[in-house]
C-alpha positions in Angstrom: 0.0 0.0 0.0 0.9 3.5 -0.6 0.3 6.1 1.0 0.7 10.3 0.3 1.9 12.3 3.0 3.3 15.9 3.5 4.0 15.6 -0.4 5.9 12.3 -0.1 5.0 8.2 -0.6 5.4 6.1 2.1 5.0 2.4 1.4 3.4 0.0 3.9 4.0 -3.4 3.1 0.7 -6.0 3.8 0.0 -9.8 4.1 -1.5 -11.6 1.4 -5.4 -11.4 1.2 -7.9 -10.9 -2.1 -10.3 -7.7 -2.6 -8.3 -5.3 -0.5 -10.8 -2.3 1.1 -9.0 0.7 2.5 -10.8 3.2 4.5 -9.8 7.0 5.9 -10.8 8.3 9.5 -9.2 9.5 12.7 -9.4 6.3 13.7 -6.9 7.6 17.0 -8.6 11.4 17.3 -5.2 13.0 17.4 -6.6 15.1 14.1 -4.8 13.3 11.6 -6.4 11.3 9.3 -5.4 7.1 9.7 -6.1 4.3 7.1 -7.8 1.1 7.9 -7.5 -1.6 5.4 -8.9 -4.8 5.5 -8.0 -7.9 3.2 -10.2 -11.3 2.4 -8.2 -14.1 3.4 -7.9 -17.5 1.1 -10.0 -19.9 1.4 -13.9 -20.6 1.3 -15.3 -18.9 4.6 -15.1 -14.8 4.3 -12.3 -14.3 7.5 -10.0 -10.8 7.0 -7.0 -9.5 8.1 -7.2 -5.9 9.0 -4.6 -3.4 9.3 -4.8 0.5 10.6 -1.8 2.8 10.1 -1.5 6.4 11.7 0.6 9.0 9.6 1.6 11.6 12.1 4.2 13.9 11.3 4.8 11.7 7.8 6.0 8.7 9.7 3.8 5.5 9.6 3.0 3.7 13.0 0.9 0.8 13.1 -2.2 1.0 15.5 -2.6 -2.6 15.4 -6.6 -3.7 15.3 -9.0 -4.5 18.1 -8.5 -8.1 19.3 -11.3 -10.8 19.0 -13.7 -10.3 21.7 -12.9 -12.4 24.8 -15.5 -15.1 24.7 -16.2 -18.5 25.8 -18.7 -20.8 23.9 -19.9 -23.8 24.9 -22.7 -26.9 24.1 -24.9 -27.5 27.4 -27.3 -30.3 28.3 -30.5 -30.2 27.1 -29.5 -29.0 23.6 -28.6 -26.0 24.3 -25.6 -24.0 24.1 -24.4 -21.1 26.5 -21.6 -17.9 25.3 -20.2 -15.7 27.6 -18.5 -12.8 27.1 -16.4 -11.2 29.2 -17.9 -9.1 32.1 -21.3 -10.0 31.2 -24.3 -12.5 31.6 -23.9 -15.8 29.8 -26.7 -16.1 27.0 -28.0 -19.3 26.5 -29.8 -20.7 23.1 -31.5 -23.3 22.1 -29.9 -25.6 19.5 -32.6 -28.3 19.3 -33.1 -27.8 15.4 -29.7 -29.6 14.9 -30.7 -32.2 17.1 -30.1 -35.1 14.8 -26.9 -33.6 13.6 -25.1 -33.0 16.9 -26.3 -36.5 17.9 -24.8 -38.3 14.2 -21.6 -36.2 15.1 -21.6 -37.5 19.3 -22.0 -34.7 20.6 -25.0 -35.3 22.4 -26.9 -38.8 23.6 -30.2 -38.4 24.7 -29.9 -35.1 25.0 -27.0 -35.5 26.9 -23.2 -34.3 26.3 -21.0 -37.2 25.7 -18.2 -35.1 26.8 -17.4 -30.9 27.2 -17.3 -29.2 23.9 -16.7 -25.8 22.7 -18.1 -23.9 19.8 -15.6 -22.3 17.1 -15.5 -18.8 17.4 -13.7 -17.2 13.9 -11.9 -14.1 14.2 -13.2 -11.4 12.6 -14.9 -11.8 9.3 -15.5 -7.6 9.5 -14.4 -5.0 10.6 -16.1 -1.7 9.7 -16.1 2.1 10.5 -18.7 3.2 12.4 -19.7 6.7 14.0 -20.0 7.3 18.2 -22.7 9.9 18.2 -20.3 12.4 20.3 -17.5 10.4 20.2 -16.1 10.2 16.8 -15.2 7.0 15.0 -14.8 3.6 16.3 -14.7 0.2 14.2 -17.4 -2.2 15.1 -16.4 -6.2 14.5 -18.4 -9.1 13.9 -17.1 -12.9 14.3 -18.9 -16.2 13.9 -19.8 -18.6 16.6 -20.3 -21.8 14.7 -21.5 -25.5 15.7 -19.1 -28.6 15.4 -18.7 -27.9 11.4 -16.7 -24.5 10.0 -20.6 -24.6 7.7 -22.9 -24.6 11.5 -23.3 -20.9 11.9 -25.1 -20.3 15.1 -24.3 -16.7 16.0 -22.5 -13.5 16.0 -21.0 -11.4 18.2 -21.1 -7.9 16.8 -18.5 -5.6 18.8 -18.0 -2.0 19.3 -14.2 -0.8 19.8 -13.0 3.0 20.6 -9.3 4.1 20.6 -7.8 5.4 23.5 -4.3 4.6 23.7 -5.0 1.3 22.8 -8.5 0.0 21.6 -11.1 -0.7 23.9 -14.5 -2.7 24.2 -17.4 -0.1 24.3 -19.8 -3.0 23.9 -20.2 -6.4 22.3 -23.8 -8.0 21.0 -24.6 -11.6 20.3 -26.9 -12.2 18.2 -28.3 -15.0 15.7 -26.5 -15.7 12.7 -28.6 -14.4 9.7 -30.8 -16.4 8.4 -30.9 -18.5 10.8 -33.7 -18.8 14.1 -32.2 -19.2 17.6 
C-alpha cells in the first residue's frame, strides 16, 4: 500500500489477502487522518486480516486492530448451548433444530453431552467504520460462533471498539446468525 503524506510516498507493506478495502478516518482522534484496510483471506469462509496505520508527522506507526472479543462458547445439556462474554451474563440458546446432527456427530446422547465441547469462534470476518454519536469514530467487528462444522453458523457477536491509547470494548452484541432462528 501507498500512502501520500506531507507531499511524499510512504510504502506500507501488507499480508497476502484478495479484494483489499482501504478506509480514511481519525481512527486515534489525534486530528490526523489514519487508514484502515482490511484484506479477504484465502479460502472458502469470508475471515480478513485488517490493518490501521496512523501518519503523524509523515511517519507511519501501526495501530494494530482491536483483538477478538474475549468469549467463551460452549454446548450444554438439554440441547442448548451457553456464550459468555467477558464481564457480562452468559446467554443461553437453544440448539434443538440440529438435534439429529449434533447427535450423528456425538456430541450429544439423549440429549446429553457425551463429553465438554466448545463452539468455534472465527476471528473477525469484519471490521467496519462506524460513527460514536459524540465520540467520533470507532470500528465495530463481527465474528462467527459456529456448531461442530466450519458450515454450522449459530451466532455473531457484533463488537464495538474506541481508541484510546490502545483499543477498547465499548460494547459487544450476540446475536443469531442471519438467516438462521435461535
Amino acid at each position: 500500500m501507498n500512502v501520500e503524506s506531507n507531499r511524499r510516498t510512504i510504502s506500507v507493506p501488507l499480508g497476502a489477502g484478495y479484494t483489499p478495502d482501504l478506509k480514511v478516518a481519525d481512527l486515534n482522534n489525534d486530528g490526523v487522518q489514519d487508514v484502515l484496510v482490511t484484506v479477504l483471506m484465502e479460502g472458502r469462509e469470508r475471515l480478513i486480516t485488517s490493518y490501521a496505520y496512523t501518519f503523524k508527522d509523515g511517519k507511519v506507526k501501526e495501530l494494530e486492530v482491536p483483538p477478538s472479543v474475549p468469549v467463551m462458547a460452549q454446548f450444554l445439556d438439554g440441547y442448548k448451548a451457553e456464550i459468555i462474554i467477558e464481564g457480562q451474563k452468559p446467554v443461553v440458546i437453544d440448539v434443538s433444530s440440529r438435534k439429529q446432527a449434533y447427535d450423528e456427530l456425538g456430541i450429544y446422547r439423549n440429549g446429553k453431552l457425551n463429553e465438554p465441547t466448545e463452539l468455534l469462534v472465527d476471528p473477525y470476518s469484519s471490521l467496519d467504520l462506524k460513527t460514536v454519536f459524540g465520540k467520533g469514530k470507532a470500528l465495530m467487528g463481527v465474528q462467527n460462533v459456529k456448531g461442530p462444522d466450519e458450515r454450522d453458523s449459530i451466532l455473531e457477536i457484533k463488537s464495538v471498539w474506541k481508541y484510546n491509547n490502545g483499543w477498547q470494548l465499548v460494547k459487544a452484541q450476540v446475536k443469531s446468525a442471519k438467516g438462521r432462528n435461535k
